[in-house]
C-alpha positions in Angstrom: -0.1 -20.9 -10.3 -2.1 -20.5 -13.4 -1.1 -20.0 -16.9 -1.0 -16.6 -17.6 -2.8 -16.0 -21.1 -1.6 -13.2 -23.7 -3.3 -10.2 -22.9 -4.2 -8.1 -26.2 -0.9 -5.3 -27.1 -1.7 -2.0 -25.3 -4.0 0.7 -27.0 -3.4 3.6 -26.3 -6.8 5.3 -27.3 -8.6 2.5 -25.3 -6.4 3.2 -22.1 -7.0 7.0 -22.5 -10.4 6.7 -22.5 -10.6 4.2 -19.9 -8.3 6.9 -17.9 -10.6 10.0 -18.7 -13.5 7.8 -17.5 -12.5 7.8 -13.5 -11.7 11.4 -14.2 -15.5 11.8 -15.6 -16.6 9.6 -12.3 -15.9 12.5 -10.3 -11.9 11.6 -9.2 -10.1 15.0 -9.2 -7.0 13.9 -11.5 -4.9 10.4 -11.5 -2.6 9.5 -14.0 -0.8 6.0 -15.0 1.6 4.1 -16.7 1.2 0.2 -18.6 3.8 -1.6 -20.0 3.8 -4.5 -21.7 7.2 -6.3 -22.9 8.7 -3.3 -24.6 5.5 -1.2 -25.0 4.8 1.9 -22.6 1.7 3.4 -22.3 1.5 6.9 -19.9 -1.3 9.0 -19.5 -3.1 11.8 -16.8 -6.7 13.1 -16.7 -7.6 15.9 -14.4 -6.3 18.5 -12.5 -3.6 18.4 -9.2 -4.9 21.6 -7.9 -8.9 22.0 -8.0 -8.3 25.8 -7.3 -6.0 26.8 -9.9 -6.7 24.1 -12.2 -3.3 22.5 -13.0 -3.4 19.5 -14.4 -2.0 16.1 -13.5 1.1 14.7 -15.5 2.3 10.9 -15.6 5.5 12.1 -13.8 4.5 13.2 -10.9 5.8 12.0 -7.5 3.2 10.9 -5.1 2.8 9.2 -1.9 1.8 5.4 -2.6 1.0 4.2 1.0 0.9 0.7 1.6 2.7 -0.7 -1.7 5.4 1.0 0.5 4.8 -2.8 2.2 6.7 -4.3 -0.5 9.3 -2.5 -0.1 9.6 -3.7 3.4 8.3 -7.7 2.8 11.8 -7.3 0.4 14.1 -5.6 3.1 13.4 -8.5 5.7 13.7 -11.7 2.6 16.5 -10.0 2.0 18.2 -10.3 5.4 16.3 -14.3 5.7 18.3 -14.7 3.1 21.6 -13.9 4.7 20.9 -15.5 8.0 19.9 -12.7 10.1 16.0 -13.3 10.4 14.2 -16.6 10.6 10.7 -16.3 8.9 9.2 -19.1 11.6 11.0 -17.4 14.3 9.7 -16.3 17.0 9.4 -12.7 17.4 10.1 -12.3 20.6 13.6 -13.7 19.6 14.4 -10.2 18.1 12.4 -7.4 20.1 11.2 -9.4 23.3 10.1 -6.0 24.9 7.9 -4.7 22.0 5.7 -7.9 22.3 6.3 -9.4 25.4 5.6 -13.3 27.0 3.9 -16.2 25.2 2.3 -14.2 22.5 5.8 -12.7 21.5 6.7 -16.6 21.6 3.7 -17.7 19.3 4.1 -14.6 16.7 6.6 -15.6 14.3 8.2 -13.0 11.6 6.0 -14.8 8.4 2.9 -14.0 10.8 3.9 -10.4 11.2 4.4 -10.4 7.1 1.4 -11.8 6.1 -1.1 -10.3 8.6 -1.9 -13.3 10.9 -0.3 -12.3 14.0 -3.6 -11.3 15.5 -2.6 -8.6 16.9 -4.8 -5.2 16.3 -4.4 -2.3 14.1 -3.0 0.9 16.1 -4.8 3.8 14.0 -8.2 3.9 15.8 -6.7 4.3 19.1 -4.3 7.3 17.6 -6.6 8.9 15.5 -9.3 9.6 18.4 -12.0 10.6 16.0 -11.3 6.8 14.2 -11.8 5.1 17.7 -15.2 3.7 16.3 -13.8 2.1 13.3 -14.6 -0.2 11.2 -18.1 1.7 12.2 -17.8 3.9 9.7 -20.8 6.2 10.6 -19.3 7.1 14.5 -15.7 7.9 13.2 -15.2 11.5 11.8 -12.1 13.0 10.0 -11.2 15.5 13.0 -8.1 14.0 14.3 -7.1 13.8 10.6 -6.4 17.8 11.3 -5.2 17.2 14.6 -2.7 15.2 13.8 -1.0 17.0 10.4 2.0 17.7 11.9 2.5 15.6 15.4 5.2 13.2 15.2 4.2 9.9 16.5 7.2 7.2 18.1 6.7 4.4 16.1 7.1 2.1 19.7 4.3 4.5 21.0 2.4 3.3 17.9 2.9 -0.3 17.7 2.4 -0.2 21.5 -1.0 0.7 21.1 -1.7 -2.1 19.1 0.0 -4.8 21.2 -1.5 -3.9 24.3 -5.3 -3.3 22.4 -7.5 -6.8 22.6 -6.5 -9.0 20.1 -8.4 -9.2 16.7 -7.2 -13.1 16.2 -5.0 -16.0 17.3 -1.4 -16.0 16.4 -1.4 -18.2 12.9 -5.0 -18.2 12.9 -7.0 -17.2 9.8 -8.2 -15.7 8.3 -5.4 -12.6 9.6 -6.5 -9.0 10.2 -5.0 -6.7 7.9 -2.8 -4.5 11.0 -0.2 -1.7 10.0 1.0 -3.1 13.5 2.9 -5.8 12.3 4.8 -3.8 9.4 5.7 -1.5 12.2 7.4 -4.1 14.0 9.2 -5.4 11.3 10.5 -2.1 10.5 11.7 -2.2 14.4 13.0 -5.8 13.3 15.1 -4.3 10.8 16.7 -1.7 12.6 17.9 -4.3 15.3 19.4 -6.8 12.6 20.5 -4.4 10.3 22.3 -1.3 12.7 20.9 1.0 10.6 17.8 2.5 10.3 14.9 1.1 8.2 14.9 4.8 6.0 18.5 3.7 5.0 18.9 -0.1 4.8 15.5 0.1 2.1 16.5 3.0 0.4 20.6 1.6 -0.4 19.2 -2.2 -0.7 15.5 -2.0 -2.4 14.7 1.2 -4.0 19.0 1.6 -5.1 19.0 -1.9 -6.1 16.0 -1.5 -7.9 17.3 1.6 -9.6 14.6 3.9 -8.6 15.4 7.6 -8.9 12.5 9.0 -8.5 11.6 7.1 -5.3 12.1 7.7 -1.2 11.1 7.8 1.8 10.3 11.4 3.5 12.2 13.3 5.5 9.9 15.7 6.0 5.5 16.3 5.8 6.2 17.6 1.9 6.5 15.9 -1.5 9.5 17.2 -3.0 9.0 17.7 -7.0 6.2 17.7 -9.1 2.8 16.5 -7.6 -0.3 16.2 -6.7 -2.5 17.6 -3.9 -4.0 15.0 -1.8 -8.2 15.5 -1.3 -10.0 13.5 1.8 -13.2 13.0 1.8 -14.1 10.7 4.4 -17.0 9.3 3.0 -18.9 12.5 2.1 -17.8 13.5 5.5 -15.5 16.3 4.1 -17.6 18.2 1.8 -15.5 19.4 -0.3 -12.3 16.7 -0.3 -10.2 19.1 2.0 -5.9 18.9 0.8 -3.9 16.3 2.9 -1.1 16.8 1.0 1.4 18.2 3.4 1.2 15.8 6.4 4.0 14.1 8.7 3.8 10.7 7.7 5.5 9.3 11.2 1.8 7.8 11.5 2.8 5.0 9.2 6.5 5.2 9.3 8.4 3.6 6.4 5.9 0.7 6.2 3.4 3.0 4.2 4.7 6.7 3.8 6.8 5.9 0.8 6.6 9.0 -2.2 7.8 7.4 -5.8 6.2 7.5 -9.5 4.2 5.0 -11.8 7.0 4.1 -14.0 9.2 3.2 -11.1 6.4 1.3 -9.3 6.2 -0.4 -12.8 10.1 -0.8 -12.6 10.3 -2.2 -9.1 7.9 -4.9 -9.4 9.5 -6.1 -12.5 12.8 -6.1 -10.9 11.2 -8.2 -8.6 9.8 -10.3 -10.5 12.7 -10.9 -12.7 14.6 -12.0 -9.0 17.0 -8.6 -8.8 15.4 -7.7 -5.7 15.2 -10.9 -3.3 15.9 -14.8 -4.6 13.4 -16.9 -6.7 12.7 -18.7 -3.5 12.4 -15.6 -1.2 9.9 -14.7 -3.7 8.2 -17.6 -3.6 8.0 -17.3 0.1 6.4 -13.9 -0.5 3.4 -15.5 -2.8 2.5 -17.9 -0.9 -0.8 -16.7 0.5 -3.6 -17.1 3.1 -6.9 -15.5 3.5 -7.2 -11.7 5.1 -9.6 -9.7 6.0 -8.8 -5.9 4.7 -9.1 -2.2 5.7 -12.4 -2.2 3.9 -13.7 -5.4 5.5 -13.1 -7.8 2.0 -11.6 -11.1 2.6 -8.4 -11.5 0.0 -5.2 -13.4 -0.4 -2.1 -12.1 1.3 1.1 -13.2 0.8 4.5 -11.7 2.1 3.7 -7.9 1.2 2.2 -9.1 -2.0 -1.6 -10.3 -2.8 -2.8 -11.2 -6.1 -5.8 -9.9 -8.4 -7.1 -12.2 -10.8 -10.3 -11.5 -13.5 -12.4 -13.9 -14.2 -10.8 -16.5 -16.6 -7.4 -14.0 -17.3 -4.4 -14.5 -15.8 -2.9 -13.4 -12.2 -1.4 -10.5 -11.6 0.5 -9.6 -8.3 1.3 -6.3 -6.6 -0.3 -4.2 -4.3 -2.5 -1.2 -3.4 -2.3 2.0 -0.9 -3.4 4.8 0.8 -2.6 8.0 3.0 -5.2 10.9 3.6 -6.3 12.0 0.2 -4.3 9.8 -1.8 -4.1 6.2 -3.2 -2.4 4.3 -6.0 -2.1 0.1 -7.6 0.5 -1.5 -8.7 -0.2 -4.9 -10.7 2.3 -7.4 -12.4 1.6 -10.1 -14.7 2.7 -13.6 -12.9 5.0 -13.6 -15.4 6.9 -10.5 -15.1 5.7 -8.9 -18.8 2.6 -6.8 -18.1 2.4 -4.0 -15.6 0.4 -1.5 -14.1 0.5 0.9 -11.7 -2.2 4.1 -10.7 -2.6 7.0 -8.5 -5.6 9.0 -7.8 -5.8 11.9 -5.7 -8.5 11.5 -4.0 -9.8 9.0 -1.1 -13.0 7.5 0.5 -15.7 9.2 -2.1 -18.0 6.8 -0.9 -20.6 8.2 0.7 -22.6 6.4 3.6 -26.1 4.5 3.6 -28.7 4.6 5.8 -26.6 1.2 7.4 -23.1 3.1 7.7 -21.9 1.6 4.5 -20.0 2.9 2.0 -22.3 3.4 -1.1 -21.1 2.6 -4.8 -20.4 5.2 -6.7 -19.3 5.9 -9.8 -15.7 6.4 -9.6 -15.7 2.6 -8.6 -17.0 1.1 -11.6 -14.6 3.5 -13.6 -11.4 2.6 -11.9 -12.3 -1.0 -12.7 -12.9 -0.8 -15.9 -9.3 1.0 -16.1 -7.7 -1.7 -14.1 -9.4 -4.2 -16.2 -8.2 -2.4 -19.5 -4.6 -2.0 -18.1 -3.9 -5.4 -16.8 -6.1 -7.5 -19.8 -6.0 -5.2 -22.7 
């Protein structure tokens, strides 16, 4: 891993406008917190509600998605580390019905982890109007509607994307991105654990962690202070239509998790500081290999952790997410003293080419200047 140089001490009038700037792009409202070592930077820019007007505040709650992954990748090094799950072990060792014959032989736990099982993401094939995906251009947001408030079986779901065609061999990379595979290993969980996955994170990740303003839902509402959620669809929803009341069963508690910036920014540095899972379980977790994501970009993907690195600055590692009309980043510095985490209320702005591609847009350049800013000073 590379050194990690001193980024400059936070400032606060730089942060705010870099903040105010995605706002300015055309994101609704978002809001953020930066620490470094003892310093604490917060700040919000824009409004929650585009009817009434009410603005954003740094301490909201909000739905974070797939940095909910984390959460999980911690829940299963946890249990590796007391015996109960072997990361080269063979899936179908634990749950020989959910993936059945040789490939449940050939997909180990790490591979479900890290996104190289090969086995397919389930969302097209329960979001009808999605079936066309990653052809952005034939999918349309109607199922998004359709599906507010159904309440999906998660073995329904992961059996969906077992028995679609495989997008890869087992090991082979690079991996396919695939809620699928955190699916399963919130099924692997509940069958070492006795208890389910909503319980064993919340007592021994988010209470180890300390997290009060974190959970996972029990219901298709964000208790206390937030945002609504707007979903655009890549111009497709004309205005962002609210998604902020929605049974989250769709991802389950590998991406539906609600919590705050400062105790994203206090999780990963538990983390970081080994509180969570051992030095080695979090070595484990970093160790990377190439992935192709959601939006088609080839990173490195560790064990529910990738990395982000600028161009000659230091690496940081976290992780990013979204739900219908919301998203959020969290970001550490390798060595535990800078951190960052954003959410934004607002999803896929990017309107489509001529091709079917997402076009820049404005909000993008903003948000990386603000990442930049937050993470490099």
């Amino acid at each position: 891993m590379k050194n990690s140089p001193v980024s400059s001490p936070l400032d606060p009038a730089v942060l705010d406008a870099a903040l105010d700037g995605v706002h300015h792009a055309g994101m609704p409202g978002l809001f953020a917190e930066v620490r470094d070592g003892d310093q604490v930077w917060r700040g919000a820019a824009g409004v929650a509600d585009v009817t009434t007007g009410r603005p954003v505040t740094a301490d909201m709650r909000h739905r974070v998605g797939s940095i909910t992954k984390t959460f999980t990748a911690a829940a299963v090094l946890q249990q590796t580390e007391s015996g109960h799950i072997g990361l080269d072990t063979p899936i179908s060792r634990y749950l020989p019905k959910l993936v059945p014959g040789e490939r449940g032989d050939a997909i180990t736990v790490r591979m479900l982890l890290n996104h190289t099982s090969g086995l397919a993401e389930y969302l097209p094939y329960a979001y009808p109007s999605l079936k066309a995906f990653p052809a952005l251009a034939d999918t349309g947001p109607q199922s998004l509607d359709d599906h507010r408030c159904t309440r999906f079986d998660p073995i329904d779901l992961i059996e969906m994307g077992v028995t679609a065609p495989a997008v890869g061999t087992p090991g082979g990379t690079p991996g396919l991105y695939s809620n699928t595979n955190y699916l399963l290993l919130v099924q692997l969980l509940e069958q070492v654990t006795g208890t389910t996955a909503e319980q064993y994170i919340t007592r021994n990740v988010i209470g180890r962690a300390g997290l009060r303003d974190t959970g996972l839902p029990t219901g298709p509402h964000v208790r206390g202070p937030h945002s609504r959620l707007y979903e655009a669809w890549f111009g497709m929803i004309d205005p962002p239509r609210d998604y902020s009341a929605y049974d989250m069963s769709w991802v389950g508690p590998s991406a539906s998790l609600i919590s705050t910036v400062a105790d994203l920014n206090r999780f990963y540095g538990m983390l970081f500081a080994g509180e969570i899972v051992s030095p080695s379980s979090l070595a484990h977790m970093q160790r990377t290999v190439p992935v192709i994501s959601q939006e088609g970009r080839t990173i490195d993907y560790g064990l529910g952790l990738h990395p982000m690195e600028g161009p000659g600055e230091g690496t940081f590692w976290g992780h990013g997410g979204t739900v219908w009309g919301g998203g959020a980043l969290a970001m550490i510095r390798a060595d535990g003293k800078r951190r960052m985490a954003v959410a934004v209320n607002m999803q896929r702005w990017n309107p489509l080419d001529s091709t079917g591609r997402p076009q820049p847009h404005p909000i993008d350049e903003a948000l990386a200047t603000l990442y930049r800013v937050a993470m490099y000073g």
